[in-house]
C-alpha positions as CSV (number, residue, x, y, z in Angstrom):
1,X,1.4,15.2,13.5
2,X,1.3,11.5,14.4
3,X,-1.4,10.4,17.1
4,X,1.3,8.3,18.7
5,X,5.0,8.5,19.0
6,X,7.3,7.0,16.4
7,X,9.5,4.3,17.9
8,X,13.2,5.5,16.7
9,X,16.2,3.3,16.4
10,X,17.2,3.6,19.8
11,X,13.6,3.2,21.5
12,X,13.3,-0.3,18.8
13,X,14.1,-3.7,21.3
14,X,13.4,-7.1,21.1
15,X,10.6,-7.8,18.5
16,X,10.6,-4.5,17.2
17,X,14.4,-4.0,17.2
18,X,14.2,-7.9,14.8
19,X,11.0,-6.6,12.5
20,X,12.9,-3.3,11.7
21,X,16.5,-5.4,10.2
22,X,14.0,-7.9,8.5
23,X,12.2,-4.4,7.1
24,X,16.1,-3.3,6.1
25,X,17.2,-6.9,5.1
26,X,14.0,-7.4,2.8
27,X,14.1,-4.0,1.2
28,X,17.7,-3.3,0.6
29,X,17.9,-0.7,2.7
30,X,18.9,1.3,6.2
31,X,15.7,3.1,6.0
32,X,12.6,2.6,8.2
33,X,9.9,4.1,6.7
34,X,7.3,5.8,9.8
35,X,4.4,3.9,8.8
36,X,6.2,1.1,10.2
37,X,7.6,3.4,13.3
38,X,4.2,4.4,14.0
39,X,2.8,1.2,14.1
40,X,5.8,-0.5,16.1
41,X,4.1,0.7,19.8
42,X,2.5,-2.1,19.4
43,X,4.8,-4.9,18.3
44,X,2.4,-7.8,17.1
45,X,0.7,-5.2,15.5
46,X,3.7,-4.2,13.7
47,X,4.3,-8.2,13.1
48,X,0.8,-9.5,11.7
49,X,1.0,-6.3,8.9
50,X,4.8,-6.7,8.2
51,X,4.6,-10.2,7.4
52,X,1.5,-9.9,6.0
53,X,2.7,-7.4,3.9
54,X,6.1,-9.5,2.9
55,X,3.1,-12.3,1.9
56,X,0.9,-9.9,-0.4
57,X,3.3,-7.4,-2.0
58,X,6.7,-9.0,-1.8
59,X,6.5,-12.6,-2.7
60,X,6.6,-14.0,-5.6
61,X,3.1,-13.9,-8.0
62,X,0.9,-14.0,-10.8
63,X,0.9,-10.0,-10.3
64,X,4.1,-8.3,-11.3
65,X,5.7,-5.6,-8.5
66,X,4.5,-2.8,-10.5
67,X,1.2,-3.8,-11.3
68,X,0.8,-4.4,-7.1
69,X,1.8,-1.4,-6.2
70,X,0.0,0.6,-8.9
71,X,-3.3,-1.1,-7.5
72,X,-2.1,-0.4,-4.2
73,X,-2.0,3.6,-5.4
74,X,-5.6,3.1,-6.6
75,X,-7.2,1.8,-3.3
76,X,-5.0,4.5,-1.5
77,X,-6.4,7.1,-3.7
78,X,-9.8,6.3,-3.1
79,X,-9.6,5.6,0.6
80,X,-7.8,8.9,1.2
81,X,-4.6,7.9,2.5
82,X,-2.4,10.7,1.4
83,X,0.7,8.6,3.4
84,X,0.3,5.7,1.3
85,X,-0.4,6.8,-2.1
86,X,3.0,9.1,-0.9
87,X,5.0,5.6,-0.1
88,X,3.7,3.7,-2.8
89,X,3.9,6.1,-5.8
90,X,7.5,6.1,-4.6
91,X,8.1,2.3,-4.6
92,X,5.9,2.1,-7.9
93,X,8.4,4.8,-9.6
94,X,11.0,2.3,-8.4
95,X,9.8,-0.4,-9.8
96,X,9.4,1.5,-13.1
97,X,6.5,3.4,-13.4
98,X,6.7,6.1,-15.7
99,X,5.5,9.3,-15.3
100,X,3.0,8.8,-18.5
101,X,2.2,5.4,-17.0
102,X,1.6,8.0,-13.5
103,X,-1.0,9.9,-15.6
104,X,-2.3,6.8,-17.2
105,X,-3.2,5.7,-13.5
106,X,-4.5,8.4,-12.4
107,X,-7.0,9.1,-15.6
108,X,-8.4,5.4,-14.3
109,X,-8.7,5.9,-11.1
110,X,-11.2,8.7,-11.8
111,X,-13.2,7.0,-13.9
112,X,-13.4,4.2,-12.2
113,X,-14.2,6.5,-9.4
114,X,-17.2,8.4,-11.4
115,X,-18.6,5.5,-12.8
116,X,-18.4,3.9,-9.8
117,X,-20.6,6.7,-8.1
118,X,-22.9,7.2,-11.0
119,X,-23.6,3.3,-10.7
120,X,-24.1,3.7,-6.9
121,X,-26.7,6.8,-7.2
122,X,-28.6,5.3,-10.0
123,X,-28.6,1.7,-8.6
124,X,-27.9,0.6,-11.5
125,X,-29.4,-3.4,-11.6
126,X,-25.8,-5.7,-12.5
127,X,-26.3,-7.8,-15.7
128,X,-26.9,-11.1,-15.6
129,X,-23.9,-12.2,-17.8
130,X,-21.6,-10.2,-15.0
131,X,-23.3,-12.3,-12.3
132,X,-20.7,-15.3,-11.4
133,X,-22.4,-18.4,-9.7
């Protein structure tokens, strides 16, 4: 359950009402996901993270669509946002992710996630080569 209501269709005026067709307009769609009905009690909350989001994972970049929201996955997986890695495995199968390509993902994520911890608990010293100046 949702620690704050989600603004519906009805409820949506003014900035809201304008973010929520640029969300529909943008994606192609009627649908208004509640991430972004949660978010809307608080409209320039709901501005700053919808355009910034147009910005990062919409326009055009040296990243391809996929490849964004398949990092995106990542980071959700291993900040433990079961909503987003939801929402964005979704847009990534889309986009064209395959569900070998799904697996594929996954098998890095948790390695990067055991080496990562393993690197961590030993403090392991970083080489100098790695080291950018």
């Amino acid at each position: 359950m949702a620690v704050s209501s989600l603004v519906s269709d009805e409820q949506a005026q003014g900035k809201v009402s304008e973010i929520f067709a640029d969300i529909r307009k943008t994606r192609g769609t009627d649908f208004i996901n509640n991430f972004w009905r949660a978010i809307a009690v608080d409209p320039d909350l709901l501005e700053r993270t919808w355009n910034e989001l147009k910005t990062v994972m919409i326009a055009p970049g040296e990243i391809d669509p996929l490849t964004k929201e398949m990092i995106y996955i990542g980071v959700s997986v291993a900040n433990g946002c079961s909503y987003c890695v939801h929402s964005h495995t979704a847009a990534a199968t889309a986009k064209g992710m395959t569900a070998t390509m799904h697996g594929e993902l996954l098998s890095v994520i948790a390695l990067a996630g055991k080496t990562n911890q393993l690197a961590e608990g030993l403090q392991v010293p970083v080489d100098d080569v790695f080291m950018k100046e």
